[in-house]
N, C-alpha and C positions, 0 to 999 in steps of 0.2 A: 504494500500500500504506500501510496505516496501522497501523501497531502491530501489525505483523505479518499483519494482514489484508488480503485484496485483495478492493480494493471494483471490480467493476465497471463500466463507464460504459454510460448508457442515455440512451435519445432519451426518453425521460417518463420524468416518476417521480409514481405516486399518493398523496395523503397528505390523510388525515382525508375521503375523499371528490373532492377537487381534484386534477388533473394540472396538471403542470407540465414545462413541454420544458425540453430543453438549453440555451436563450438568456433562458431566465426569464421565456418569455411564458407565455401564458394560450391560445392558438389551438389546442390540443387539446380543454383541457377544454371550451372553447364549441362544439367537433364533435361531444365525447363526450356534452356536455347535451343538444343538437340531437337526436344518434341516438338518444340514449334516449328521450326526449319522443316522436320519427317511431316506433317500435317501440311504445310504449304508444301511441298513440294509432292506429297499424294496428288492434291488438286493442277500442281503444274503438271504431271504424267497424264493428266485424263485430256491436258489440248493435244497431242501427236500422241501418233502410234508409228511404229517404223516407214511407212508406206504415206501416211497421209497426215495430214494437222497440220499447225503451226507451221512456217520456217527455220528450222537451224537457226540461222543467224536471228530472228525472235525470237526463240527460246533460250539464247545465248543472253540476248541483251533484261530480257524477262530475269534471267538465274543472279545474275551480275547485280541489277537494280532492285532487287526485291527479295530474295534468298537470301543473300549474303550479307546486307546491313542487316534482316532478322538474327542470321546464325552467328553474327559478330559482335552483337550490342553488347554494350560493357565488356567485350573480351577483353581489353587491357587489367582488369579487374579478377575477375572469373578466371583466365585463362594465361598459364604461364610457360610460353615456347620450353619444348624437351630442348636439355643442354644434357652435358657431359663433366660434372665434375672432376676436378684434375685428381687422377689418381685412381676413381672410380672404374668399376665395368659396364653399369647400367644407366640408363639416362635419368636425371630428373626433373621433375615439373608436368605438367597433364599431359602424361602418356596416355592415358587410360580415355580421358576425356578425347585425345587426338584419335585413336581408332573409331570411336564411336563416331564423329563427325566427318571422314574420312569414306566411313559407308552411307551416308547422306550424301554425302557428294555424288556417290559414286551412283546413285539414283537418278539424278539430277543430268551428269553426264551421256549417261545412257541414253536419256529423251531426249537431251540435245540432237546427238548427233546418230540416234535411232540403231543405237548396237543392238546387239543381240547382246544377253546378259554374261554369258561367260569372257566376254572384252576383256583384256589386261586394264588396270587401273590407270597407268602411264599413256598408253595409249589414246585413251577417253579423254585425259584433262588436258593433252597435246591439242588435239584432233577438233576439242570443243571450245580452246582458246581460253582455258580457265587453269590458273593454278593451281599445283597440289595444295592440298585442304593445308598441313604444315607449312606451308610457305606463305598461303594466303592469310593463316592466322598471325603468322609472323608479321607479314608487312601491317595487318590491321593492328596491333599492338605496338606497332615500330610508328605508327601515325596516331596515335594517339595518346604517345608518349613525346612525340616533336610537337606536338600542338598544346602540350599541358609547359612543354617548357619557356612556349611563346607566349604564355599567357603574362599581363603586366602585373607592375606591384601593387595596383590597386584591387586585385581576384582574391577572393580568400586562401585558393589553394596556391598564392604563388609561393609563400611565406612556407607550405610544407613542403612542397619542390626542392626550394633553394637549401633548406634545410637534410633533403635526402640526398644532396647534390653535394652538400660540402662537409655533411658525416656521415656515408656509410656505414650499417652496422653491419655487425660480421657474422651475426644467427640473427633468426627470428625477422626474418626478411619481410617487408612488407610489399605490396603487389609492384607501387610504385619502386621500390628497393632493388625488384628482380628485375624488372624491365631495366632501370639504368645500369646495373650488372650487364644485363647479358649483349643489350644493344651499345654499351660505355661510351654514354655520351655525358657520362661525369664532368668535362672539363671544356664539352663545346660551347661555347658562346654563343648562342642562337638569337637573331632576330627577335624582337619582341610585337606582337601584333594586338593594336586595343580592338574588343569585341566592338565598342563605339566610336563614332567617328562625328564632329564637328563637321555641321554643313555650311559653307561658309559662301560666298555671293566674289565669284571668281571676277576682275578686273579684264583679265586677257580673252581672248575669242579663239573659239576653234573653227576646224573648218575640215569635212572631208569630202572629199569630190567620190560621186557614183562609180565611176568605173579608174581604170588603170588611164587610158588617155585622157579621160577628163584631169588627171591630174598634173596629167605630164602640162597640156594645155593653159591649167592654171597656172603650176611655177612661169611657164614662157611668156606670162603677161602680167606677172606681177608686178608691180612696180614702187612695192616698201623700198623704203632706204635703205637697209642692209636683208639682205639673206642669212639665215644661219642654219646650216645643214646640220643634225645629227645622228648618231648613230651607235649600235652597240654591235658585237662581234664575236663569237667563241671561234675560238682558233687553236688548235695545237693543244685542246687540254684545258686554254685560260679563255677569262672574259675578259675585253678589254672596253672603252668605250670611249670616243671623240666629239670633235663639233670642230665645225670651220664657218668662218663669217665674210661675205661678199658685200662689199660697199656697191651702192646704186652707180653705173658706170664707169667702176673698175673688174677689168674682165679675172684678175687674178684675185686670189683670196687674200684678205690682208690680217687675219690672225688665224690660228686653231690653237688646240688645246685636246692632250691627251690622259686617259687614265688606266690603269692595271689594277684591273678589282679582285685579282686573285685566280685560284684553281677552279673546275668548273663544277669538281668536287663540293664548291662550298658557294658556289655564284651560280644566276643561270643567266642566260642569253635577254632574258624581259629587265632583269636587272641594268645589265650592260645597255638596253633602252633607255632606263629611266636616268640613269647615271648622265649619260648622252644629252639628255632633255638635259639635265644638272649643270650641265658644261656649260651648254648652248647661252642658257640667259646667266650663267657667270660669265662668259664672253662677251656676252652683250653690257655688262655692267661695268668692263673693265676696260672697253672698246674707247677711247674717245671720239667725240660726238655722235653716239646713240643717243642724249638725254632728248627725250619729248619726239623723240623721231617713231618712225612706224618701220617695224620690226618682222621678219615673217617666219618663225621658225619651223623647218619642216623635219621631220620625221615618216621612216617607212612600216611605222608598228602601229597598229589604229587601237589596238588594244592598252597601249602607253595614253593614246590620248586621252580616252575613255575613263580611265584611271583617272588622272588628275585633274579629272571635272569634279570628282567628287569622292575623295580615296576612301575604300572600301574596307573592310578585316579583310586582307590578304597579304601573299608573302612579298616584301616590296614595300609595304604600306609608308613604310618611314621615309622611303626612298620618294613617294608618290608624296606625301606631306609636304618634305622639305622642295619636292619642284611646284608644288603646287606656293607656297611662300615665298617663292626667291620667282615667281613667275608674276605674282599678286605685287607686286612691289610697286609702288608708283613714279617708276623710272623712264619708261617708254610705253608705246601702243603695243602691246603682243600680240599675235597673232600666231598661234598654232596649227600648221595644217598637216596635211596627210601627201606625201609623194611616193608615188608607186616606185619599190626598190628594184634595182639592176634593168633601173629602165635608161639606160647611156643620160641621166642628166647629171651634169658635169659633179655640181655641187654635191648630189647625196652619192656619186663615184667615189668622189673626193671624201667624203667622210666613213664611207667602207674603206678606204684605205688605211686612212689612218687610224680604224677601231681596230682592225686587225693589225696593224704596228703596237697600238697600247697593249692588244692582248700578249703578244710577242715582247711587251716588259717595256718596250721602246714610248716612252709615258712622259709627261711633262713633269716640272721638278715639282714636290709634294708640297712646297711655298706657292704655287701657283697653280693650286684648286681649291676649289671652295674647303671651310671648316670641315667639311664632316668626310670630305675625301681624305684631310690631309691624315687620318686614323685608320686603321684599320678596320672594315668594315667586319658588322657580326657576320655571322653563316648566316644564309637563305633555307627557312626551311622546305622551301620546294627543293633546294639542292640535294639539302640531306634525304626526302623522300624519295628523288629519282637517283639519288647514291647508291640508298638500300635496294631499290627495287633494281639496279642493276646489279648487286649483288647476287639478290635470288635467282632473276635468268640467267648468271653464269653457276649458281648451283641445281639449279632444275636441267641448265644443260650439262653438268658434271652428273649427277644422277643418270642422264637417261645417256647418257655413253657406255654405262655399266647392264644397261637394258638389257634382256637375251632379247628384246624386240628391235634393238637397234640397225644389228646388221642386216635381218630381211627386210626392214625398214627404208634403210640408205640403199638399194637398189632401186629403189620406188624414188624417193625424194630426200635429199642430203639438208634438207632445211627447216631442220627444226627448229621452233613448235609448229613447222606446217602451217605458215600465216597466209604463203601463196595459195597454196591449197584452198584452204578455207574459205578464201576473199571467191575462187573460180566455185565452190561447192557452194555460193551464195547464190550463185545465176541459176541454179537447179531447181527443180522441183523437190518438194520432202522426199517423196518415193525415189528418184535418182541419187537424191544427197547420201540416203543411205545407204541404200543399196553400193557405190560405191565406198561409203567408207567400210560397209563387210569386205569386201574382195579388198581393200587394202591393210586390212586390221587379219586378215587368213581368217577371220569367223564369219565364216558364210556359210549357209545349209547345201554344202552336198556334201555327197554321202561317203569322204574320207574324213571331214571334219562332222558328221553328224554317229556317226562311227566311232570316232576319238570319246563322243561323251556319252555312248551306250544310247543314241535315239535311231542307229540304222542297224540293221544287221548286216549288210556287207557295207567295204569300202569302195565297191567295185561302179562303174557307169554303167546303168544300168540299160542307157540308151544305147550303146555299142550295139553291130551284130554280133550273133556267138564266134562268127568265123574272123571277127577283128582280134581275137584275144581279149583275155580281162583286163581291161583299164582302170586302175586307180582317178576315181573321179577328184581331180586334182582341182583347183582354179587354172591352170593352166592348162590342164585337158579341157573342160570346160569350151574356155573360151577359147583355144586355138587348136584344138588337133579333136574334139569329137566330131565324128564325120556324121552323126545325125543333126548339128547344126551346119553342115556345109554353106546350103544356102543362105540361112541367113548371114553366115560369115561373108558370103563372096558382095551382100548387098553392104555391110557393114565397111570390105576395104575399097568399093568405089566412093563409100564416103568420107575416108578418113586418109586411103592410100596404102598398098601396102606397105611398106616401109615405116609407116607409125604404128601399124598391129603392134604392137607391146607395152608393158603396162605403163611403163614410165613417160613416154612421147602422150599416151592416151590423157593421165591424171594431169597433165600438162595444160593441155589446151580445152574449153570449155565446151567446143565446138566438137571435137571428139569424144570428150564427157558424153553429153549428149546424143551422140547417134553412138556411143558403145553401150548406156541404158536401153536404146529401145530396140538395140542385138539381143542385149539378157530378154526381155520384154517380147519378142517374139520368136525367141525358142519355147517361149512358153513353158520354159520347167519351174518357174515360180509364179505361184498365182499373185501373190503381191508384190510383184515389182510393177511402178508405174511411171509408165509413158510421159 
């Protein structure tokens, strides 16, 4: 009882979303995320069936936007990436919780890409454009731990962050504790992004023309008093970012101004934008006679623009702030516009050049950039997420090197996760999308693979004559040597050629995609393959 109240006791208690048991673990809400992901995704299985439903690529973008923020909520919380203790044999952290989600997925995959159920696991999450279930929980934890450490010091949880950030305890790990452990980003400096943002009544004008010549057309008739070109640049690994200023007839440029904002590990290319913008009206401020003059600064990123009309919570934001005040200033007329990039006009040539020299370290001296260049900039947390997330595709492709599906694999197609594939298995029908991907995955119903799992009694083709000999109904007997589909074979190579009958020239082109389904399709030995 508490102040006269009697509270209860209960084996869970739900709160913001999360349950939480009696002993302070997390083993419920990782049942209750499981069940609800397995009940959403019953109901995803009833749109397709191998042959007909949905599209592939729907059911892809359906699993992605809808599955996956169910079966991840609070996972930074609930959910602690398997590691390897040093010294240990065995992993720890939710193993237990990883298999059980693992076979959800593996549900999910299936109706994607319309397998037949015995599919390898590897195969499906390639094939379906989804990460393995442990990698995918990984990067959801790995972002939701970059985004708690950009929160400002005015958040309540900033104040326990910076705290798990500067004493590590050594047991008795807390959720927050094990994520900076395992992803060690103890000592990065990250960005800081406020949830709100001051709207404020911008002084300068934008401007973006309709099309790519519309713009080219507008720089050619402008007639402000200085031009200032900017631009950003990833080159070699770094981001760099410049600006150069053209006086109203003088044909050569009469200043620029470069910067080196570092690795690209810790910067991205939108940055090297906004930095660019940064330049630009510090150039103009530093120009003699721009005061009261009319200004036109152009940029090739319309999404930089868009930014500093009104800076948003995003990665950048401080960068977007300070162009947005050093732009508000009331020094001259600004004018921001948009010029279509690597379109031969002189001036934004001229400033890809020289962003790609900043990035190359070749930078103006640190006394002559603005304040916030002259420091070291924090990391970008878009950087760090596309850091991580190129981590895991080179372990997703170290994993499937190890495949025993790999090598009959790489005769078919050397380019894994199969994104060419996928983009041409878009242009299909459901019935053709899958149907190829069985004949590419070997699990398709004849009767050496229906044999392998005790559903045929012989492995043998059953369409041969006696006097052909017993044939192993192979996929390669199948489609290229059973001489009960002769004909349809012979109408199949005036569509395709002989010379591309084989499977790899086939999955190649969408066009032989195509008329090799409606070959399976009128040999008529599956009743659900469709046309």
């Amino acid at each position: 009882m508490i102040e006269g109240k009697i509270i209860q006791e209960v084996s869970t208690f739900k709160y913001l979303g999360v349950r939480i048991d009696s002993k302070l673990g997390w083993s419920e809400q990782a049942q209750a995320s499981n069940a609800s992901a397995a009940r959403w995704i019953m109901q995803f299985k009833r749109l397709t069936r191998p042959s007909t439903g949905v599209s592939p690529k729907l059911m892809r973008q359906l699993y992605l936007s809808v599955a996956i923020p169910k079966l991840t909520y609070g996972a930074d919380i609930w959910y602690t990436p398997p590691y390897k203790p040093t010294g240990a044999t065995n992993n720890s952290g939710s193993v237990g919780v990883l298999k059980t989600l693992q076979k959800t997925q593996r549900l999910a995959t299936i109706s994607i890409v319309g397998a037949l159920r015995s599919t390898p696991s590897d195969l499906l999450d390639a094939h379906a454009g989804v990460l393995p279930m442990e990698l995918l929980l990984r990067k959801s934890c790995h972002r939701a731990l970059v985004r708690l450490l950009t929160l400002p010091r005015s958040h309540p949880l900033h104040k326990i962050i910076q705290k798990a950030r500067s004493f590590p305890p050594s047991k008795h790990l807390s959720p927050i504790d094990q994520l900076l452990k395992i992803f060690r980003l103890h000592r990065k400096t990250i960005e800081t992004i406020a949830p709100l943002t001051e709207i404020c009544r911008n002084r300068f004008a934008t401007e973006v023309p309709s099309s790519r010549k519309e713009s080219i057309v507008s720089e050619a008739g402008d007639a402000a008093d200085f031009k200032i070109f900017s631009d950003g640049s990833g080159h070699d690994g770094h981001i760099g970012a410049a600006a150069v200023i053209y006086k109203k007839g003088v044909r050569r440029p009469i200043g620029n101004i470069k910067a080196h904002l570092g690795p690209s590990t810790k910067h991205t290319t939108y940055e090297g934008e906004v930095v660019g913008g940064i330049l630009a009206v510090w150039l103009a401020r530093n120009t003699p006679g721009t005061v009261a003059k009319h200004i036109s600064l152009y940029t090739d990123n319309q999404s930089f623009i868009a930014a500093i009309k009104n800076p948003k919570p995003a990665p950048g934001q401080y960068l977007t702030q300070e162009m947005q005040r050093l732009a508000n200033a009331p020094l001259f007329n600004l004018k921001i516009k948009w010029i279509s990039g690597h379109s031969k006009v002189v001036g934004n040539e001229e400033a890809d050049k020289l962003a790609k020299e900043a990035a190359e370290g070749k930078a103006s001296r640190r006394l002559d950039l603005p304040p916030l260049l002259q420091k070291e900039l924090p990391i970008s947390a878009s950087a760090i997420k596309q850091e991580q997330h190129a981590k895991l595709m080179r372990r997703w492709r170290r994993e499937w090197t190890v495949s025993p599906r790999r090598r009959r694999m790489e005769k078919l197609d050397m380019s894994f996760p199969f994104n060419d594939f996928r983009r041409r298995q878009y242009k299909l029908t459901r019935g053709q999308a899958s149907t190829l991907f069985q004949i590419r995955s070997g699990h398709f119903p004849l009767n050496v693979y229906l044999h392998r799992i005790n559903r045929s009694e012989t492995k043998f083709c059953q369409q041969c004559e006696p006097e052909d000999g017993a044939q192993e109904e192979t996929v390669d007997h199948f489609l290229f040597k059973c001489e009960a589909h002769a004909v349809c074979r012979r109408n199949l190579v005036r569509a395709i050629g002989r010379r591309h009958l084989n499977l790899p020239d086939i999955m190649a082109n969408p066009k032989y995609m195509k008329a090799f389904t409606l070959y399976i399709a009128k040999t008529k030995r599956f009743a659900t393959v469709v046309n």
